[in-house]
DOZA-816261 format. One line per field, with one value per atom (N, C-alpha, C, O, CB): residue number from 1; residue in one letter; atom name; y, z, x. Coordinates in nm, 2 decimals. Atoms other than C-alpha are relative to their C-alpha. Last residue first. Glycine has a CB too. Example, Ala and Ser with C-alpha at 12.3 -4.5 7.8 and 13.67 -1.06 7.14 Angstrom:
i 2	2	2	2	2	1	1	1	1	1
aa s	s	s	s	s	a	a	a	a	a
at N	CA	C	O	CB	N	CA	C	O	CB
north -0.11	-0.11	0.11	0.22	0.05	-0.12	-0.45	0.12	0.12	0.00
up 0.00	0.71	0.08	0.09	-0.14	0.00	0.78	0.00	0.07	0.12
east -0.09	1.37	-0.08	-0.03	0.04	0.09	1.23	0.09	0.19	-0.10
% end
This chain:
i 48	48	48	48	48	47	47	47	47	47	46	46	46	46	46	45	45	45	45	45	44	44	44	44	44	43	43	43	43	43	42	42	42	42	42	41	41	41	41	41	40	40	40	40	40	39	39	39	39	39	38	38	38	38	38	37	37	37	37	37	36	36	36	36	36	35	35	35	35	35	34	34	34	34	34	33	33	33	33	33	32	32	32	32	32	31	31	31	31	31	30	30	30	30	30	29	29	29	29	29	28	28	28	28	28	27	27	27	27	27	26	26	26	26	26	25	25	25	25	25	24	24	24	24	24	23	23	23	23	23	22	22	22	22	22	21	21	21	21	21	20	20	20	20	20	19	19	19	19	19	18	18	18	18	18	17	17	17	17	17	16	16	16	16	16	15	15	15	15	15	14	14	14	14	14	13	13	13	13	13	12	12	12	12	12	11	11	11	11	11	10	10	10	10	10	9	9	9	9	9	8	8	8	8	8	7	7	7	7	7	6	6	6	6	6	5	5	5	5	5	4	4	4	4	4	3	3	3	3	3	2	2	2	2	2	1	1	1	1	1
aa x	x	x	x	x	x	x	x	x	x	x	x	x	x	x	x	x	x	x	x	x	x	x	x	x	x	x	x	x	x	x	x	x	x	x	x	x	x	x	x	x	x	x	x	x	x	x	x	x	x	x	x	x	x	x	x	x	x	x	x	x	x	x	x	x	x	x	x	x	x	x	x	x	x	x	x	x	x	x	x	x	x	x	x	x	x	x	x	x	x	x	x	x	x	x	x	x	x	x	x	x	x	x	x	x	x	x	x	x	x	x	x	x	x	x	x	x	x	x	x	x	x	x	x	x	x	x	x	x	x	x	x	x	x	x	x	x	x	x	x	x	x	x	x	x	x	x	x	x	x	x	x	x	x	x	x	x	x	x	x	x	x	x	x	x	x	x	x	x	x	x	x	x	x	x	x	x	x	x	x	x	x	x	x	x	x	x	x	x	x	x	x	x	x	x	x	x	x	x	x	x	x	x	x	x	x	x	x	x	x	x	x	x	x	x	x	x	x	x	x	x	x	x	x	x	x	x	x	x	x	x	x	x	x	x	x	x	x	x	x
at N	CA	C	O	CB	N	CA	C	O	CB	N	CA	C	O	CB	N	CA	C	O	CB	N	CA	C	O	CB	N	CA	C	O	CB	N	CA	C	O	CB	N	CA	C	O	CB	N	CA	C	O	CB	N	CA	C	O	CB	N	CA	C	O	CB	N	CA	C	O	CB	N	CA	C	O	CB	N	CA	C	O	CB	N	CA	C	O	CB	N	CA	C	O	CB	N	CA	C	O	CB	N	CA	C	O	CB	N	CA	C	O	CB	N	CA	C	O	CB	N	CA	C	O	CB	N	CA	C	O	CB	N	CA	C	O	CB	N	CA	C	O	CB	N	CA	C	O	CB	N	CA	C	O	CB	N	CA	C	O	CB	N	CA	C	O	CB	N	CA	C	O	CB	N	CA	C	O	CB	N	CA	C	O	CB	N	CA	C	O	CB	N	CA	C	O	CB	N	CA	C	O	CB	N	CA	C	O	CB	N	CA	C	O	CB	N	CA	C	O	CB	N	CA	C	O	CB	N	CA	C	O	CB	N	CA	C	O	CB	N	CA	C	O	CB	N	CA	C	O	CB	N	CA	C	O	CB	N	CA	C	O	CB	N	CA	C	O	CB	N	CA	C	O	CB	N	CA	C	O	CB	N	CA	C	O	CB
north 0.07	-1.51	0.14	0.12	-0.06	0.13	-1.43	-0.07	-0.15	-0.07	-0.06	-1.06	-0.16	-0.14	0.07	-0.13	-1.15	0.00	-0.06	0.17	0.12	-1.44	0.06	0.02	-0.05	0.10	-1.19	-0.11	-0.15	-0.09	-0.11	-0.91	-0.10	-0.09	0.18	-0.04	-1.20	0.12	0.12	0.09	0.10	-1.27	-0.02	-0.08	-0.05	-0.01	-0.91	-0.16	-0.17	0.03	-0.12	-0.83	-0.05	-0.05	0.18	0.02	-1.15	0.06	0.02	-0.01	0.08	-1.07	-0.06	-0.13	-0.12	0.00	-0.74	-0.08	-0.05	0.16	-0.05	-0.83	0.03	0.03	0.10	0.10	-1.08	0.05	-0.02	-0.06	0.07	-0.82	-0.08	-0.09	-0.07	-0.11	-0.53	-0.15	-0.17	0.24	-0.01	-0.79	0.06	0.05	0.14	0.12	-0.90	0.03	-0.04	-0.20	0.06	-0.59	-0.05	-0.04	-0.01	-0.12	-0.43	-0.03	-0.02	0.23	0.08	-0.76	0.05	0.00	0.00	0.11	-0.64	-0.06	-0.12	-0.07	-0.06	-0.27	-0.13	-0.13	0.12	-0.08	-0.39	0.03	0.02	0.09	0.11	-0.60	0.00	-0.06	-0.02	0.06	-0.31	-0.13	-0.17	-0.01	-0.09	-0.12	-0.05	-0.02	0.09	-0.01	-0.36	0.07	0.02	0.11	0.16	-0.43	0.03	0.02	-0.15	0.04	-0.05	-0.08	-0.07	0.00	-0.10	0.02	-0.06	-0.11	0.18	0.06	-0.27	0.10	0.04	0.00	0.08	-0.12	-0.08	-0.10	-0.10	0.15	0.20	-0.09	-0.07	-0.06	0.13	0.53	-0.07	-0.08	-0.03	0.02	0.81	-0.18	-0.27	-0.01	-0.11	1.14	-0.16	-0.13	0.10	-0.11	0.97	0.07	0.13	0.05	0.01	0.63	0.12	0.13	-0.01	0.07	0.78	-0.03	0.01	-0.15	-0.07	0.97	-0.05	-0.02	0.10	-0.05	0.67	0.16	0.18	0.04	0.07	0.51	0.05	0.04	-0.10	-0.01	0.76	-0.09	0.00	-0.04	-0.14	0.78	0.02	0.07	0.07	0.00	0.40	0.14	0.16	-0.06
up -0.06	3.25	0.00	0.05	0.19	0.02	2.98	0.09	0.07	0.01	0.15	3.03	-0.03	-0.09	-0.16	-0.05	3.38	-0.08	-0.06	0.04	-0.07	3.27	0.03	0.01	0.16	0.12	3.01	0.10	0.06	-0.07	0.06	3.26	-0.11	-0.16	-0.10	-0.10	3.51	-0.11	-0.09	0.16	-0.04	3.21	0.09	0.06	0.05	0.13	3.13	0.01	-0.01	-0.17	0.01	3.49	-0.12	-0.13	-0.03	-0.06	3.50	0.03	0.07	0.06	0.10	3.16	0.13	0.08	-0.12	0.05	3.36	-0.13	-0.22	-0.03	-0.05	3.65	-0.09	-0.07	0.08	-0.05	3.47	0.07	0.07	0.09	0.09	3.25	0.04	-0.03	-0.05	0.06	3.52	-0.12	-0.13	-0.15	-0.12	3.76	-0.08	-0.08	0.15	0.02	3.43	0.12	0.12	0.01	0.07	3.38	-0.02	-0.09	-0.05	-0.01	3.73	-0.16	-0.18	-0.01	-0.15	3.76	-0.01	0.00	0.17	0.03	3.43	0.08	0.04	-0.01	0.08	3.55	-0.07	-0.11	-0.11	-0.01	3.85	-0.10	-0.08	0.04	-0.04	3.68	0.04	-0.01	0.14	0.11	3.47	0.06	0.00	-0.08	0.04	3.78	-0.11	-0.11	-0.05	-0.12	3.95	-0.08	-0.07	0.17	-0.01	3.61	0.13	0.09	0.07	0.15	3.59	-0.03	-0.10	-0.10	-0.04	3.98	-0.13	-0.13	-0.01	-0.09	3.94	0.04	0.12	0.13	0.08	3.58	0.13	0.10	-0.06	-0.01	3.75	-0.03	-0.03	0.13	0.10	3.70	0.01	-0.08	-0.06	0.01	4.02	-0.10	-0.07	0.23	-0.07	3.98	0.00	-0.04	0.21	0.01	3.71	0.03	-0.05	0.02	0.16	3.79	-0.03	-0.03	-0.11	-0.08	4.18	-0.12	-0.13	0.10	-0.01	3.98	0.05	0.02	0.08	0.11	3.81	0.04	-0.02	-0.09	0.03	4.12	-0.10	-0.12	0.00	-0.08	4.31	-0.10	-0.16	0.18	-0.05	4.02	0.07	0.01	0.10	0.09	4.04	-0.03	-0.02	-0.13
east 0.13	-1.51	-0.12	-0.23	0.03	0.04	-1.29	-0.12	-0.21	0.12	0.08	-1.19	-0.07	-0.18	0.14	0.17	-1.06	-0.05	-0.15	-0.01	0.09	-0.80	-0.14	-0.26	0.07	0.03	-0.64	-0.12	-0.23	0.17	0.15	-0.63	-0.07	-0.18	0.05	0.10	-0.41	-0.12	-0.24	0.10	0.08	-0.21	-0.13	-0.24	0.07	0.09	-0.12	-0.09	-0.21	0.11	0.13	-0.03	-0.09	-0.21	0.06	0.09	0.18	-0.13	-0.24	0.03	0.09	0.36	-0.08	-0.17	0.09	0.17	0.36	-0.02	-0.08	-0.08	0.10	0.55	-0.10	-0.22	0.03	0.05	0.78	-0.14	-0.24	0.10	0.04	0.91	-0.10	-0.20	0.09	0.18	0.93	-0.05	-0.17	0.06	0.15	1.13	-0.14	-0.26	0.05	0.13	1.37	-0.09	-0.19	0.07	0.13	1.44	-0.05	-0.15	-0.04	0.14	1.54	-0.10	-0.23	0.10	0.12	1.74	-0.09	-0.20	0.03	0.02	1.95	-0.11	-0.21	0.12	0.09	1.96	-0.06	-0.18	0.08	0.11	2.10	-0.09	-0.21	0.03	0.06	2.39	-0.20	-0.29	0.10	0.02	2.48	-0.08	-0.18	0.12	0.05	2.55	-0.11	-0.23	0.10	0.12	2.73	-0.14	-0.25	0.05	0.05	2.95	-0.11	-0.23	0.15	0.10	2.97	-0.04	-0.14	0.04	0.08	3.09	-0.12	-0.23	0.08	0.06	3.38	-0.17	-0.24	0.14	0.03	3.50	-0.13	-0.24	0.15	-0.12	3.54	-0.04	-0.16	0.06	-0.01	3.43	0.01	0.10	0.05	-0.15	3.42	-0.08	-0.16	0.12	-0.10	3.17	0.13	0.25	-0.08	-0.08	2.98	0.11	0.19	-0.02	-0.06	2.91	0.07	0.20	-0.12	-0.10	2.82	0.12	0.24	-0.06	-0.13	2.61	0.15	0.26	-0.04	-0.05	2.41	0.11	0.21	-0.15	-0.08	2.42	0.03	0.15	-0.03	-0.13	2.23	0.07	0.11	0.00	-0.05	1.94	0.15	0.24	-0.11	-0.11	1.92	0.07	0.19	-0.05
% end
């Protein structure tokens, strides 16, 4: 994301910022999903 955030910078555009925004949206549902699976999976371990 680093490159995208300059790219943002050096040229603006509505079409750059929607992509941009899109990304950061996908990038949170992946971390969400990965660790309400992480926390499930430590939850299952502690139990047996």
């Amino acid at each position: 994301m680093p490159l995208e955030v300059q790219e943002l910078l050096h040229d603006l555009s509505w079409r750059r910022l929607v992509i941009f925004l899109l990304n950061v949206v996908v990038v949170g549902y992946l971390l969400k999903h990965q660790l309400a699976a992480r926390t499930f999976s430590d939850k299952g371990s502690a139990q047996t």
